[in-house]
Structure formats: structure tokens, C-alpha cells
C-alpha positions as a Markdown table, in Angstrom:
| # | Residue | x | y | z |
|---|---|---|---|---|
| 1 | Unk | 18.8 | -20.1 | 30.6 |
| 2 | Unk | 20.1 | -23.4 | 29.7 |
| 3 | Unk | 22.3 | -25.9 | 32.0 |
| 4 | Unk | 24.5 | -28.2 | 29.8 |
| 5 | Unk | 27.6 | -29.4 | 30.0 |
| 6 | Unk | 28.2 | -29.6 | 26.0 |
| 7 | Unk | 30.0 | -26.1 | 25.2 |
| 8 | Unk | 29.6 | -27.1 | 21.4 |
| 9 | Unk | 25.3 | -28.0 | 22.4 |
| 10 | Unk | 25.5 | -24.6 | 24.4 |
| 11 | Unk | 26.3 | -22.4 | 21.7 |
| 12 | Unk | 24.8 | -24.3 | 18.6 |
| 13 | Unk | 21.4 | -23.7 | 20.5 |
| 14 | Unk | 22.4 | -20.3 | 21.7 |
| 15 | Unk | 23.1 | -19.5 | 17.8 |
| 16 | Unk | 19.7 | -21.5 | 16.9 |
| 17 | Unk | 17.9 | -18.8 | 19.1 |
| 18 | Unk | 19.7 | -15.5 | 17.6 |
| 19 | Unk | 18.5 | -17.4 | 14.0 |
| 20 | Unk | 14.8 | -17.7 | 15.3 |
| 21 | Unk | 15.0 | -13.9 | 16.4 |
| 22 | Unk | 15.2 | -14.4 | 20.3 |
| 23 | Unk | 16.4 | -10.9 | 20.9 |
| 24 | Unk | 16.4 | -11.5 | 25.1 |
| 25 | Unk | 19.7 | -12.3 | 27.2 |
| 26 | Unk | 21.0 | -16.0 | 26.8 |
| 27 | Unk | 22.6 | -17.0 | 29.7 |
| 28 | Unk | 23.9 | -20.9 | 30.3 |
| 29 | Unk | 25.4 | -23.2 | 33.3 |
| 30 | Unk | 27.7 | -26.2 | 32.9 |
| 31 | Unk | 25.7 | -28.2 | 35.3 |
| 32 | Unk | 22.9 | -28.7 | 37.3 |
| 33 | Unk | 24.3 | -28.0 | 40.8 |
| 34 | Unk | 25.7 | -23.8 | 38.7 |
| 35 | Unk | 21.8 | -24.1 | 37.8 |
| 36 | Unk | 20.4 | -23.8 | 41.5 |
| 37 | Unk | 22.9 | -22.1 | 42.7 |
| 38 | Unk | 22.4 | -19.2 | 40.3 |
| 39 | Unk | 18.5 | -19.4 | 41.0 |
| 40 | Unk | 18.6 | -19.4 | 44.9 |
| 41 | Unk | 21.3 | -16.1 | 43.9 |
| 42 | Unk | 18.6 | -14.6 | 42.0 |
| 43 | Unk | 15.3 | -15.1 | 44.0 |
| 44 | Unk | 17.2 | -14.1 | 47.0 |
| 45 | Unk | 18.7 | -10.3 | 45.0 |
| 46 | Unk | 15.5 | -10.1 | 42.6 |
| 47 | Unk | 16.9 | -6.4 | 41.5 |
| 48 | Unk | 20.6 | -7.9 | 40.7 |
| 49 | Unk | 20.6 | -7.1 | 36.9 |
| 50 | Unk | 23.9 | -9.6 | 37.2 |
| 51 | Unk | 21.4 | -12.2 | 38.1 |
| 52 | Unk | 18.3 | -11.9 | 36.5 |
| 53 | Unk | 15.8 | -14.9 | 36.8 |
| 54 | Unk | 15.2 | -17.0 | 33.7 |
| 55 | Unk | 11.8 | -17.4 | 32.0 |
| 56 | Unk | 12.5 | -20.1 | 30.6 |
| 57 | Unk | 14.8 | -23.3 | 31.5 |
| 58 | Unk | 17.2 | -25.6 | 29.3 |
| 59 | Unk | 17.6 | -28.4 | 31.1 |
| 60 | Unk | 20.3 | -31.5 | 29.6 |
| 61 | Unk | 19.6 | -34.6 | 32.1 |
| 62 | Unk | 23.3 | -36.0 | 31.7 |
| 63 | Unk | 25.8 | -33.7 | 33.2 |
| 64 | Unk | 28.5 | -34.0 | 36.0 |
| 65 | Unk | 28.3 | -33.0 | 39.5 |
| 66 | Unk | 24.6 | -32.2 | 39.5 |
| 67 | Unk | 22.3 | -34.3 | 36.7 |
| 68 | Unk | 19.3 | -32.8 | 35.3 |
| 69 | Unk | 17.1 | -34.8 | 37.3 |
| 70 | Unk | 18.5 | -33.8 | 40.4 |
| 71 | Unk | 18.2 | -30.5 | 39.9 |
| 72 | Unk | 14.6 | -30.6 | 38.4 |
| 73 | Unk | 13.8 | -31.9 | 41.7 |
| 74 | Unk | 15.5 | -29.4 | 43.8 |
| 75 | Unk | 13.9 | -26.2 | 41.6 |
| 76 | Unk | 10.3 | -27.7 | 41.3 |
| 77 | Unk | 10.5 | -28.5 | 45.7 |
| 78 | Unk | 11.5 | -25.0 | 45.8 |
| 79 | Unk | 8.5 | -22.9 | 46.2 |
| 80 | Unk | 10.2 | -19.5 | 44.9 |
| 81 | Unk | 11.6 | -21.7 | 42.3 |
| 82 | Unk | 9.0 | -24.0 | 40.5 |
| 83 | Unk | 7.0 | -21.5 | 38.4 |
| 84 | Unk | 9.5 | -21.2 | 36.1 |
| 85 | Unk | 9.2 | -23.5 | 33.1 |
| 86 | Unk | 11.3 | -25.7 | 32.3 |
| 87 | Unk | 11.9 | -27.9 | 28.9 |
| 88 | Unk | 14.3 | -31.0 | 29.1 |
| 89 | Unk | 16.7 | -30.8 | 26.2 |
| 90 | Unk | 18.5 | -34.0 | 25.7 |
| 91 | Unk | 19.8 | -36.4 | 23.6 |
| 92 | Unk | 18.0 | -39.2 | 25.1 |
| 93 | Unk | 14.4 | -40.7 | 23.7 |
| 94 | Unk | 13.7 | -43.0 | 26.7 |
| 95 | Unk | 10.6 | -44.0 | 27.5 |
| 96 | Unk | 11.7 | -44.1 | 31.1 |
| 97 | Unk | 13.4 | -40.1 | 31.0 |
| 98 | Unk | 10.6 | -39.3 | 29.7 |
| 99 | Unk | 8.2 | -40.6 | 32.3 |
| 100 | Unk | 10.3 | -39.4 | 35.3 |
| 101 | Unk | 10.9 | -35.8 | 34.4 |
| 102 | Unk | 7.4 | -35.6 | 33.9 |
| 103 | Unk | 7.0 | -36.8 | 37.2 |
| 104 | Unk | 9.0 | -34.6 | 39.0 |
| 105 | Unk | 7.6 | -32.0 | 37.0 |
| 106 | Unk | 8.9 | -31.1 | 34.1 |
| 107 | Unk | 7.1 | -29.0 | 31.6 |
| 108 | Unk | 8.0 | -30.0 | 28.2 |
| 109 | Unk | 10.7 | -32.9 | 26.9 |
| 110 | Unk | 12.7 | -32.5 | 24.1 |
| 111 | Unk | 14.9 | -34.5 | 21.9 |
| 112 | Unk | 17.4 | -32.6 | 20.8 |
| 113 | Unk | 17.6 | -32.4 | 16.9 |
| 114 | Unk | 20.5 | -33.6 | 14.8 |
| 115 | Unk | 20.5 | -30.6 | 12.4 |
| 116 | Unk | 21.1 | -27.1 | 13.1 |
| 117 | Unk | 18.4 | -26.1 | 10.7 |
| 118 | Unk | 16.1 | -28.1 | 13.1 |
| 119 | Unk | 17.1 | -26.7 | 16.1 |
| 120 | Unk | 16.5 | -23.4 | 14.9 |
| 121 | Unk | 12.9 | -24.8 | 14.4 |
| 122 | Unk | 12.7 | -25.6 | 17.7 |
| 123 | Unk | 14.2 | -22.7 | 19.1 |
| 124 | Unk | 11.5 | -20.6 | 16.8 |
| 125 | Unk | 8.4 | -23.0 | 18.4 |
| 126 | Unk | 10.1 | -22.5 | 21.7 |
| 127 | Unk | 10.8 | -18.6 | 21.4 |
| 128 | Unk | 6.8 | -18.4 | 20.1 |
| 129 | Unk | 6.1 | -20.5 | 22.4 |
| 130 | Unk | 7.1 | -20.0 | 26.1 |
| 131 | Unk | 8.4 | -16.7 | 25.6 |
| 132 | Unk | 5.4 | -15.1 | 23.4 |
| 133 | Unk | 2.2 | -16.9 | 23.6 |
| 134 | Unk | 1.7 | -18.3 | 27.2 |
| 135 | Unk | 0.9 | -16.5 | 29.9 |
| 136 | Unk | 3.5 | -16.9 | 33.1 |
| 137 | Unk | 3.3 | -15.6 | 36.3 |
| 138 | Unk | 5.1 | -12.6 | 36.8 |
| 139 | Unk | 7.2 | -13.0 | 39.9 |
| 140 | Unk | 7.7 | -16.7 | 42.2 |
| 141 | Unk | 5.5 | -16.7 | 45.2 |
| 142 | Unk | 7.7 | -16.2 | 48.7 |
């Protein structure tokens, strides 16, 4: 799942996944307030195939309404929420963005790569990653 507000980011990374060979369901939010609301939705109906939970998270920090951080501090104080990992994706290569999603728990921080070529890379490290080599837990505590 990713939560951006960029439709052209949104589907250049959705496109970067297909080319890494992410075969799963790619699903994306405009912002960070559609992120926890879909989340609460599915930990609530965990059998709704409409609303599946995510494996992995997407997260921009600079989007209206909700802003990344906001909502990385609402999923990871939620405690059916904060097992799922989540990998900042922004543009930004602050020293101090860095250092606050990681306090408020972020798993991984990314700066998002200029070429497409590279963000198929780093869809493909992702995809091996997160999705193939770590072990997650299976469902959220209640």
C-alpha cells in the first residue's frame, strides 16, 4: 500500500513494482488521514477481501490533510496497527525527517530516486526484501 498524494509518484512506483515482478495487489491513498482510515476498516473486517491489510507501507511525509508523520504516529500508537512495516518514501534528504520518523518508528527511510530505472531497483530490493526475505508476523495482536 502506498499513501501519496503525487498521482504521477503513485503510478511511476506502482509501474516500478510490476517491472521488479511484484505480482501481489497494489493498492494506494492520497493521504495520510485515507491511510488510517482504511487500516482501522481493515483490522476491524479482517475477512473483507475489499480491504485487505497491507504488508507493507508507502509512506510520502508531505501530503494534505493528514502528513506522513502524523499518520506514522497514529498507526505505530495503534496496537492492531504497528506491526506492519512501514518505509518512508519521500523526496526529502533531511537530516531532521530522518531522525523523527525513526523516532516515531518508522522502519526504513527512503529517498525517492530520480530515475525510473532506479526506482525499479528499489522496488526489486524492497519486493526481496520486505515481501520475500523477512519474516513478519502473521496477523496484528488485538
Amino acid at each position: 500500500m502506498m499513501a501519496d498524494d503525487d498521482v504521477d509518484d503513485r503510478e511511476f512506483v506502482r509501474e516500478a513494482f510490476d517491472r521488479s515482478g511484484f505480482r501481489g495487489e497494489f493498492r494506494y491513498v492520497e493521504d495520510g488521514g485515507a491511510l488510517v482510515e482504511y487500516l482501522k476498516r481493515a483490522k476491524e473486517k479482517p475477512r473483507d477481501r475489499d480491504c485487505p491489510m497491507p504488508d507493507l507501507i508507502l509512506l510520502d511525509l508531505n501530503m494534505p490533510r493528514v502528513d506522513g508523520y502524523e499518520a506514522l504516529k497514529l498507526i505505530k500508537s495503534d496496537d492492531g496497527l504497528r506491526r506492519i512495516p512501514i518505509v518512508v518514501l519521500s523526496t526529502s534528504e533531511s537530516e531532521s525527517d530522518i531522525q523523527k520518523t525513526y523516532d516515531q518508528g518508522v522502519n526504513s527511510f527512503i529517498t525517492k530516486p530520480s530515475g525510473f530505472e532506479d526506482l525499479v531497483e528499489m522496488a526489486g530490493r524492497l519486493k526481496k526484501y520486505w515481501l520475500e526475505l523477512v519474516k513478519l508476523p502473521s496477523t496484528p495482536p488485538h
